[in-house]
Gaussian input, Z-matrix of N, CA and C with variables (Angstrom, degrees):
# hf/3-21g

backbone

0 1
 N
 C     1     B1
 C     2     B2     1     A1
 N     3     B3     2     A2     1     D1
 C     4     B4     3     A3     2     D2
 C     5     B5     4     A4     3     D3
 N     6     B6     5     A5     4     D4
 C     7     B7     6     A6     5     D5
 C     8     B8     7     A7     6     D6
 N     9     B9     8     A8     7     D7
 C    10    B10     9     A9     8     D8
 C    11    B11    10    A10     9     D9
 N    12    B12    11    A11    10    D10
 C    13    B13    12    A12    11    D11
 C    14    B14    13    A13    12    D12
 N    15    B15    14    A14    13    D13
 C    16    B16    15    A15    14    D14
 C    17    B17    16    A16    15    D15
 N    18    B18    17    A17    16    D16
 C    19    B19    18    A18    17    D17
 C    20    B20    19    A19    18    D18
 N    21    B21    20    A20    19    D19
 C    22    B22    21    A21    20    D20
 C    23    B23    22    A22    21    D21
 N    24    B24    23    A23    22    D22
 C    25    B25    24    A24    23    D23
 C    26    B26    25    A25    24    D24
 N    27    B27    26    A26    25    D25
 C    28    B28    27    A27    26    D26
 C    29    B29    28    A28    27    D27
 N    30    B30    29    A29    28    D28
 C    31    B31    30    A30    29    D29
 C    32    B32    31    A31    30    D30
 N    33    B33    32    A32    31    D31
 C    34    B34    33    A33    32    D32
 C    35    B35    34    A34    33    D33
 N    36    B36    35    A35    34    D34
 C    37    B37    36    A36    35    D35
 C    38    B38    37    A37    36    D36
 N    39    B39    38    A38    37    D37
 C    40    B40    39    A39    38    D38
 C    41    B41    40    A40    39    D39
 N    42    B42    41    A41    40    D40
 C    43    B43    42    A42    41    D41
 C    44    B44    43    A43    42    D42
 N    45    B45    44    A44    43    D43
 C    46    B46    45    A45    44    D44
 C    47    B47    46    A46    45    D45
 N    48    B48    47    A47    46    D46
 C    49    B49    48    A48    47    D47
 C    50    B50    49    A49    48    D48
 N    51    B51    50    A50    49    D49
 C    52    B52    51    A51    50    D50
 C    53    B53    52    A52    51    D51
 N    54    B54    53    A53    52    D52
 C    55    B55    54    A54    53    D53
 C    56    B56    55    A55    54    D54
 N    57    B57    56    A56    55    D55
 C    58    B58    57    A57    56    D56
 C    59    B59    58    A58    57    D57
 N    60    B60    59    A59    58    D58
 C    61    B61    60    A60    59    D59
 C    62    B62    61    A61    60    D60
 N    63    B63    62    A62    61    D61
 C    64    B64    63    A63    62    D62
 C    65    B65    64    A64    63    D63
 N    66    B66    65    A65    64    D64
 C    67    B67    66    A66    65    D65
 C    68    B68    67    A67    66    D66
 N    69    B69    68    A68    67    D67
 C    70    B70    69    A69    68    D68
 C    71    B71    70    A70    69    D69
 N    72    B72    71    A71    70    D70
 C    73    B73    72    A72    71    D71
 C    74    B74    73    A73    72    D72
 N    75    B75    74    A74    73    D73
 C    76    B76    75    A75    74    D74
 C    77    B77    76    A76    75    D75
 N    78    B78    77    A77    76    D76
 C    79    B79    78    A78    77    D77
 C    80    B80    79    A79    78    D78
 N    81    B81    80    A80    79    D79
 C    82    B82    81    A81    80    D80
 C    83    B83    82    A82    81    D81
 N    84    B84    83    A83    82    D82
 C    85    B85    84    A84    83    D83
 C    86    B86    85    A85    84    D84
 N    87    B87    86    A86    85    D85
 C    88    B88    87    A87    86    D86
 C    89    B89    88    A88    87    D87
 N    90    B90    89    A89    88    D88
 C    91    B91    90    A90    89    D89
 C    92    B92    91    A91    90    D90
 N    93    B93    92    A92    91    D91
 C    94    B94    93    A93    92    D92
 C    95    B95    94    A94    93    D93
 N    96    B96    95    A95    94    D94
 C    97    B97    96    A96    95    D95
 C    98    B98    97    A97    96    D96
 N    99    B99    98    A98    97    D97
 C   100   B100    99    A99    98    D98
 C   101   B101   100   A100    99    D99
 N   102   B102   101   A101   100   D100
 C   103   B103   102   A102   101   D101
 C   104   B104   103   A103   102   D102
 N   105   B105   104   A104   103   D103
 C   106   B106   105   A105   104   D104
 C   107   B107   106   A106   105   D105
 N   108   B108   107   A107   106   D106
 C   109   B109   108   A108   107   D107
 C   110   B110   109   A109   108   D108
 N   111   B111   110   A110   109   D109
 C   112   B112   111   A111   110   D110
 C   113   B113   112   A112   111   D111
 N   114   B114   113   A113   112   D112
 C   115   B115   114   A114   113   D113
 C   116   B116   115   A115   114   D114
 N   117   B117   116   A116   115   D115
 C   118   B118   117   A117   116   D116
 C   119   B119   118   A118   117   D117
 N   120   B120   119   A119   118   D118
 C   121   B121   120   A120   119   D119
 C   122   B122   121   A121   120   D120
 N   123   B123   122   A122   121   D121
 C   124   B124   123   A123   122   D122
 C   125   B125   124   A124   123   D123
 N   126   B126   125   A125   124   D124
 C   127   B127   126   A126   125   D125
 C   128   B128   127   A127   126   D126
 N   129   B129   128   A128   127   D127
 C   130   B130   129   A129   128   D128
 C   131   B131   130   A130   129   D129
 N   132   B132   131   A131   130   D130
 C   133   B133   132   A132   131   D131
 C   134   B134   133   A133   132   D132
 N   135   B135   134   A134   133   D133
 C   136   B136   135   A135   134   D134
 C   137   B137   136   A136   135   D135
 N   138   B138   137   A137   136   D136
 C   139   B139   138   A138   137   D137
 C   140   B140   139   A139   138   D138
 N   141   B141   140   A140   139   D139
 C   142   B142   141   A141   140   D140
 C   143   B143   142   A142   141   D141
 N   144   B144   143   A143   142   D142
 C   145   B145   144   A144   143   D143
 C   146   B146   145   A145   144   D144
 N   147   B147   146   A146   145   D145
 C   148   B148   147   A147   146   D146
 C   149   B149   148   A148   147   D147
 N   150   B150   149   A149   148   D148
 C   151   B151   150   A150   149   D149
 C   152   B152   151   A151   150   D150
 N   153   B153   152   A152   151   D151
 C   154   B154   153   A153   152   D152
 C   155   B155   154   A154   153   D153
 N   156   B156   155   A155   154   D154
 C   157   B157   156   A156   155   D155
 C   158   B158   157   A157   156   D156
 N   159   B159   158   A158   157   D157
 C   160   B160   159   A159   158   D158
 C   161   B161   160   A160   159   D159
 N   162   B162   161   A161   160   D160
 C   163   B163   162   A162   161   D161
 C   164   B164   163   A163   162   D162
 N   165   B165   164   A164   163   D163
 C   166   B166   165   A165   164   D164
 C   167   B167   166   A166   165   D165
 N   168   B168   167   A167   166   D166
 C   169   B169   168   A168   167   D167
 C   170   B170   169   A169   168   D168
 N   171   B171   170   A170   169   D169
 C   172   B172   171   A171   170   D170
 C   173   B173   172   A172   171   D171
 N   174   B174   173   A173   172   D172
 C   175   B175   174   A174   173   D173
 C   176   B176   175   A175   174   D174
 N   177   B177   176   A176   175   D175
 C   178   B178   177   A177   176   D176
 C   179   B179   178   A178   177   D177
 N   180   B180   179   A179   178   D178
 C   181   B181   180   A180   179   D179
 C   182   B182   181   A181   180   D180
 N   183   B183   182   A182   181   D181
 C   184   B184   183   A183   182   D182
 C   185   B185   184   A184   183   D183
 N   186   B186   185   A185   184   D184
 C   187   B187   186   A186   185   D185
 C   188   B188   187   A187   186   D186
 N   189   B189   188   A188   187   D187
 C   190   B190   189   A189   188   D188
 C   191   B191   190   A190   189   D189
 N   192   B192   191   A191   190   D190
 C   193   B193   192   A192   191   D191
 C   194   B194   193   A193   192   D192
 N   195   B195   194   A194   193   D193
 C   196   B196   195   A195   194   D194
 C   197   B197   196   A196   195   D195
 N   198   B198   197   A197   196   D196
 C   199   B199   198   A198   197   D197
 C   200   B200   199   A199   198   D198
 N   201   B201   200   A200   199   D199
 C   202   B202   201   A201   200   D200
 C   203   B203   202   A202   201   D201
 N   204   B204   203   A203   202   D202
 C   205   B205   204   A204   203   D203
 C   206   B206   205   A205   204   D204
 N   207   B207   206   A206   205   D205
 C   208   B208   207   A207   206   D206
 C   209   B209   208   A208   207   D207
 N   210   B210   209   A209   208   D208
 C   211   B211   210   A210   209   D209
 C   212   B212   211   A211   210   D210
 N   213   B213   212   A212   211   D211
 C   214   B214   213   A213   212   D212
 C   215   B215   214   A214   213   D213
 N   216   B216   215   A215   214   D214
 C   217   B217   216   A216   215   D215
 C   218   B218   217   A217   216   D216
 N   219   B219   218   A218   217   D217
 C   220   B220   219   A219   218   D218
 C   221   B221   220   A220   219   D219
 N   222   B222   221   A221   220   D220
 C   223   B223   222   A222   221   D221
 C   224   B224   223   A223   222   D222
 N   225   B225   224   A224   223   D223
 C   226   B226   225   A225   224   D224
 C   227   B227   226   A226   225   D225
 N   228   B228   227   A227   226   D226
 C   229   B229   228   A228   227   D227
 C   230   B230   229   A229   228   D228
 N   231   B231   230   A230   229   D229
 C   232   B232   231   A231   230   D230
 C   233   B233   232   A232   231   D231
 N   234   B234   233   A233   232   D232
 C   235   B235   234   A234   233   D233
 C   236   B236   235   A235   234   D234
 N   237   B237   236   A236   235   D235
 C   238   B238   237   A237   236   D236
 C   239   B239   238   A238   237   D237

   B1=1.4506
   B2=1.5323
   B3=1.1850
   B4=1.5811
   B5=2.0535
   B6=1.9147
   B7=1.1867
   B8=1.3657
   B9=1.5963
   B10=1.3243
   B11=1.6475
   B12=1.8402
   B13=1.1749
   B14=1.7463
   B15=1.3899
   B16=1.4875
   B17=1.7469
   B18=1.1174
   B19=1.6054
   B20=1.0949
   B21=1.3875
   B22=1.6949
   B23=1.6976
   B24=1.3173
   B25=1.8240
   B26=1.2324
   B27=1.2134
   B28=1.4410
   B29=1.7136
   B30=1.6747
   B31=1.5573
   B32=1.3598
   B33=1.0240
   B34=1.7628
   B35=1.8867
   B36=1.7719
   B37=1.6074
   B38=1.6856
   B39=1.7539
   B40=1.4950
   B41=1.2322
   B42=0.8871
   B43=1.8256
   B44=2.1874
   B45=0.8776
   B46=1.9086
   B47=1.3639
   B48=1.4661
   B49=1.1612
   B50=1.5092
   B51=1.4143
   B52=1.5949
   B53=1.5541
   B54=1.0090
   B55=2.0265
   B56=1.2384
   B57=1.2941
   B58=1.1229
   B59=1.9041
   B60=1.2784
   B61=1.5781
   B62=1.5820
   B63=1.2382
   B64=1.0343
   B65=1.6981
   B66=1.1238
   B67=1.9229
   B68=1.6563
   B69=1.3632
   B70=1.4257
   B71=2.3343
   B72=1.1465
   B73=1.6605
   B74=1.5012
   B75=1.4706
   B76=1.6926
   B77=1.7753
   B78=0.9718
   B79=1.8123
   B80=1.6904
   B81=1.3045
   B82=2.2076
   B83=1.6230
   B84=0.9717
   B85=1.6618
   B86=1.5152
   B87=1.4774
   B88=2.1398
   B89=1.4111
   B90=1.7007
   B91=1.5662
   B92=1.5799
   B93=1.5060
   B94=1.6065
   B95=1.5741
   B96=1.4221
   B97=1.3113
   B98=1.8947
   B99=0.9353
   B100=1.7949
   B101=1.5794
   B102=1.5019
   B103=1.6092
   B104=1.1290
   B105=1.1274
   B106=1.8840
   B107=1.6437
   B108=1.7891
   B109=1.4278
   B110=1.5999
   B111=1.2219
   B112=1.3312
   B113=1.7835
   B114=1.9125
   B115=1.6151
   B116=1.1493
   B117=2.0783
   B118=1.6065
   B119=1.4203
   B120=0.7144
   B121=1.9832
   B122=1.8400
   B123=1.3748
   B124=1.9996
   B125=1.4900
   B126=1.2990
   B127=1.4010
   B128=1.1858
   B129=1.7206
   B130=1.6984
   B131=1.9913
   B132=1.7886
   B133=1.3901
   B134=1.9030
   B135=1.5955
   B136=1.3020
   B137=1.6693
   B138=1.1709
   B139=1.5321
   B140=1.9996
   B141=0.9284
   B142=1.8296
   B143=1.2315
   B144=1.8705
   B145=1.2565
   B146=0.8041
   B147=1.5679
   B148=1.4459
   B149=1.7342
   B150=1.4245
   B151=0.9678
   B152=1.3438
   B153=1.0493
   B154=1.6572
   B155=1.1630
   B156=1.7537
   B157=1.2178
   B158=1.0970
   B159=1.6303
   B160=1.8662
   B161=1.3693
   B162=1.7394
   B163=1.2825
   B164=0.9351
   B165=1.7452
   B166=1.9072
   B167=1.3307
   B168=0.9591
   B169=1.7510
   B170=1.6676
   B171=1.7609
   B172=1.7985
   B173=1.2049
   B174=1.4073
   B175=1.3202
   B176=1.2538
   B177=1.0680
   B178=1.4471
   B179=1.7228
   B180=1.1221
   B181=1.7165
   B182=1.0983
   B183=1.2566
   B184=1.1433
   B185=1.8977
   B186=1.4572
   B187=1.6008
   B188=1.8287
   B189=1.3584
   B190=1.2875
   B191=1.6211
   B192=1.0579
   B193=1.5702
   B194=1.3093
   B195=1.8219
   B196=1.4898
   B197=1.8924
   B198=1.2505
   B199=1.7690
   B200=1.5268
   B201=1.1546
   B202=1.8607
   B203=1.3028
   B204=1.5746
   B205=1.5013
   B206=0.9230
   B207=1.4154
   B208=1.5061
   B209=1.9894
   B210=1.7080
   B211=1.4783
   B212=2.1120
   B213=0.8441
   B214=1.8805
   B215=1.7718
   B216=1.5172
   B217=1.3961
   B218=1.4062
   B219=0.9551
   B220=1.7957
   B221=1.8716
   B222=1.3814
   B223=1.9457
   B224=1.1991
   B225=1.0746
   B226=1.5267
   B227=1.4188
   B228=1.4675
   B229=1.4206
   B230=1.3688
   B231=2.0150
   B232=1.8816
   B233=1.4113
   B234=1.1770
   B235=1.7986
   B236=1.5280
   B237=1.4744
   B238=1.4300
   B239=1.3034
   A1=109.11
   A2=129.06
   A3=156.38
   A4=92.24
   A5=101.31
   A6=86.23
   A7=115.49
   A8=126.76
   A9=100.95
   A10=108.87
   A11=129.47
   A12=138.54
   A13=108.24
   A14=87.70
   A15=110.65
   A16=111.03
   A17=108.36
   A18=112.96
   A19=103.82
   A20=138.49
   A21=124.81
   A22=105.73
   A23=93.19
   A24=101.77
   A25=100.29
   A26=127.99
   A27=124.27
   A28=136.72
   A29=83.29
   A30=107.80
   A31=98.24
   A32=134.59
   A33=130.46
   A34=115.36
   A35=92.24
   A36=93.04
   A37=104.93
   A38=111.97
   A39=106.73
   A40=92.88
   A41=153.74
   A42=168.27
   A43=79.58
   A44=98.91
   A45=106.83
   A46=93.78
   A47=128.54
   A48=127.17
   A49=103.48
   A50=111.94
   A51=114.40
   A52=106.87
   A53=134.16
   A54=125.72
   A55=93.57
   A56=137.29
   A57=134.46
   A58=110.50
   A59=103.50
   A60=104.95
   A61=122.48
   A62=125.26
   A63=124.31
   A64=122.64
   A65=106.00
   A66=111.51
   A67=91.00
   A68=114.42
   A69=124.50
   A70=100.18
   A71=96.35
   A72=111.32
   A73=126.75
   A74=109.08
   A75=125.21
   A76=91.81
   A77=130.92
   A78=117.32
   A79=83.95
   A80=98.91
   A81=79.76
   A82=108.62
   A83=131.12
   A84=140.93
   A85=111.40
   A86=110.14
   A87=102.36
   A88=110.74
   A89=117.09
   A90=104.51
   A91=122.73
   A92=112.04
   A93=110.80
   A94=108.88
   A95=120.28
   A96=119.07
   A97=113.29
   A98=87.35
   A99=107.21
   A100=102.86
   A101=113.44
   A102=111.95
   A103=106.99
   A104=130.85
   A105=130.09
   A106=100.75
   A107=109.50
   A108=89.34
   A109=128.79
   A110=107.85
   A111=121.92
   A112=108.46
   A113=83.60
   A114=106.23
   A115=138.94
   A116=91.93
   A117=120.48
   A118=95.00
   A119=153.46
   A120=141.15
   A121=97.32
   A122=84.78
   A123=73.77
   A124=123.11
   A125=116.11
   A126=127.83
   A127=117.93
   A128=119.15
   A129=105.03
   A130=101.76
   A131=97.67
   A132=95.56
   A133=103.61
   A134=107.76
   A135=111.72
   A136=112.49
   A137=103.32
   A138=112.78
   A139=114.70
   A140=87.05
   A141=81.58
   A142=104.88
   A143=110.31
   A144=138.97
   A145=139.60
   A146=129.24
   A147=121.52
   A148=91.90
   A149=120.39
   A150=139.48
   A151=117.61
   A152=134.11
   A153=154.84
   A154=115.03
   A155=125.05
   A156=120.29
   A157=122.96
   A158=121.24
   A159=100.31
   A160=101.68
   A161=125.17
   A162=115.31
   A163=124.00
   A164=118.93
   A165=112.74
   A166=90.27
   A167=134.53
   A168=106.97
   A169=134.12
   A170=78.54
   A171=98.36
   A172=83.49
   A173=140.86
   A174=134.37
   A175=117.29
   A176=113.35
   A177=134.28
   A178=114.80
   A179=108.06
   A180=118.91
   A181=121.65
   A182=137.70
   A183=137.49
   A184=120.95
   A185=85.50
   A186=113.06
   A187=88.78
   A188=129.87
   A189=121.02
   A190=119.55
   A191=128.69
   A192=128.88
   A193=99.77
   A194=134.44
   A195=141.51
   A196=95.68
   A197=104.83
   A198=101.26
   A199=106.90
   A200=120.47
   A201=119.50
   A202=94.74
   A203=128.80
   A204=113.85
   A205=104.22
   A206=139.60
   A207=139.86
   A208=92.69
   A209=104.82
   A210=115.74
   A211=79.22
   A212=112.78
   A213=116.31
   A214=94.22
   A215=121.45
   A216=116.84
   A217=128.47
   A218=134.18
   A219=158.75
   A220=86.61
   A221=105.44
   A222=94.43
   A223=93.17
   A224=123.07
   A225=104.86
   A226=129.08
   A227=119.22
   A228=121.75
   A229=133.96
   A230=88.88
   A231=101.90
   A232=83.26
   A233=131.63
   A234=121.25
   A235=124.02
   A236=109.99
   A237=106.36
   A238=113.31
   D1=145.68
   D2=152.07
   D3=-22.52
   D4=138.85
   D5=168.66
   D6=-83.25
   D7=-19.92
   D8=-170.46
   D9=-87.66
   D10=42.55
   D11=163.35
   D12=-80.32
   D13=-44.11
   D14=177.06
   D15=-59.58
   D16=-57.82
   D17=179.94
   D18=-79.71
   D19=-11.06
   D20=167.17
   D21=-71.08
   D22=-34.96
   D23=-171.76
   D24=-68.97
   D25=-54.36
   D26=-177.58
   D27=-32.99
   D28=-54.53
   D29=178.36
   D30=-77.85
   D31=-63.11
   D32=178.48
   D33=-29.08
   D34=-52.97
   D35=-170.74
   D36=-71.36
   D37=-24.72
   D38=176.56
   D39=-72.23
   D40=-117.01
   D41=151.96
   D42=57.72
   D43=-61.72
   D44=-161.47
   D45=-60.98
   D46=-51.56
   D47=-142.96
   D48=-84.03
   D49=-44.01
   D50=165.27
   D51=-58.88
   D52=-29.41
   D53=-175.07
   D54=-79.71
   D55=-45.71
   D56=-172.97
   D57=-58.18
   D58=-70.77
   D59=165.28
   D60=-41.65
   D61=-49.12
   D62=159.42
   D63=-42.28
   D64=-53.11
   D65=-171.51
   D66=-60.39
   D67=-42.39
   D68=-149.55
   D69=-77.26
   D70=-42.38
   D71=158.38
   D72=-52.72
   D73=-45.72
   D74=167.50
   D75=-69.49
   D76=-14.98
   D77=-159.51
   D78=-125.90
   D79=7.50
   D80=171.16
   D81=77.45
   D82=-30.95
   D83=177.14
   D84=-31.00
   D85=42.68
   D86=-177.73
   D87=-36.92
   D88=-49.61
   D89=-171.19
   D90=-77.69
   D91=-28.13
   D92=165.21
   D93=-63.02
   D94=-49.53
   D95=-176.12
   D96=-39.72
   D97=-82.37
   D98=169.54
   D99=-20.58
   D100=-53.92
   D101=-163.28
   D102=-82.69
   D103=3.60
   D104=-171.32
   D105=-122.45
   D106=-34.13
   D107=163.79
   D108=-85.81
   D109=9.28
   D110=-172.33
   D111=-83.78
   D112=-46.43
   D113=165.33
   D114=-19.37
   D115=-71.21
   D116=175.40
   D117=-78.54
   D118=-35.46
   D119=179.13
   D120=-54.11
   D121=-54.97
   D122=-172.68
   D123=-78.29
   D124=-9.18
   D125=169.62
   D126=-98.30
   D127=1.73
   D128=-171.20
   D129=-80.69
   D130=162.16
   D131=-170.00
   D132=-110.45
   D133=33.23
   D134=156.67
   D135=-82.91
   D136=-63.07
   D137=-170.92
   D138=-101.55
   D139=74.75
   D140=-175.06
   D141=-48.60
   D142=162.92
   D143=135.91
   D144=-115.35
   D145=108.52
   D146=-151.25
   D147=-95.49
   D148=124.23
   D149=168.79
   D150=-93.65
   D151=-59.65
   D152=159.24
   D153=121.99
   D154=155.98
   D155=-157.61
   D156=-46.92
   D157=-34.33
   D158=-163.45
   D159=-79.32
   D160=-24.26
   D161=176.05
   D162=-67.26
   D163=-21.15
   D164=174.54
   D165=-82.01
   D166=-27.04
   D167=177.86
   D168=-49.09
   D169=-46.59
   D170=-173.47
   D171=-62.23
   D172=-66.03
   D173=-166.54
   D174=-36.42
   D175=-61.70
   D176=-177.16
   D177=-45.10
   D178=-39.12
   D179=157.86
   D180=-93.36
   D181=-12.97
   D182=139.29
   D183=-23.82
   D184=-80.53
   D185=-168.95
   D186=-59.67
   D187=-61.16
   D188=169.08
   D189=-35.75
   D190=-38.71
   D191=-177.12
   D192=-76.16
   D193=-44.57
   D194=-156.77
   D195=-86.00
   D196=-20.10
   D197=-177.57
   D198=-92.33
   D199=-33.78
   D200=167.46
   D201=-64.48
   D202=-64.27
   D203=-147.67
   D204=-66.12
   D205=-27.98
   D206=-140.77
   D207=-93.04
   D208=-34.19
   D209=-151.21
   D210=-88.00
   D211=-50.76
   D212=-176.88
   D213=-50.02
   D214=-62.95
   D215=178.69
   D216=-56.82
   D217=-6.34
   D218=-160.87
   D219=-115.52
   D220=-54.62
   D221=-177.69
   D222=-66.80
   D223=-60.52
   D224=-157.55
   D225=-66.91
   D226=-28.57
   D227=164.41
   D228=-48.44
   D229=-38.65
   D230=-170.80
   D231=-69.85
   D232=-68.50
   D233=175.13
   D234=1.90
   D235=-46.80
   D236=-154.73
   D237=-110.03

């Protein structure tokens, strides 16, 4: 892929990861908060961190497992 695919992704997933922490701060959430701004720090596309591929991977499923659970826990609450 093109590098600026990479730096569009970057800024997008920071852009998400701070709204996310934020909503999660208005809702009291200290330990989600923390993990999404921790998120956008390691994903922003000012200051890289080159981790290397297998570690953006793990990451990469990581943040995929923390965005279902978080999005399944949000259904189920407004539910109740």
């Amino acid at each position: 892929m093109p590098y600026g695919y990479y730096q569009f992704t970057r800024f997008t997933g920071m852009a998400g990861f701070i709204l996310l922490g934020y909503f999660d701060a208005k809702k009291e959430n200290k330990a989600l908060f923390v993990v999404w701004i921790c998120s956008a720090i390691l994903i922003n596309p000012i200051i890289k961190i080159a981790l290397g591929r297998i570690i953006w991977n793990i990451m990469d499923v990581i943040w995929a497992v923390l965005l279902i659970f978080t999005l399944i826990y949000d259904f189920i609450s407004r539910k109740k």
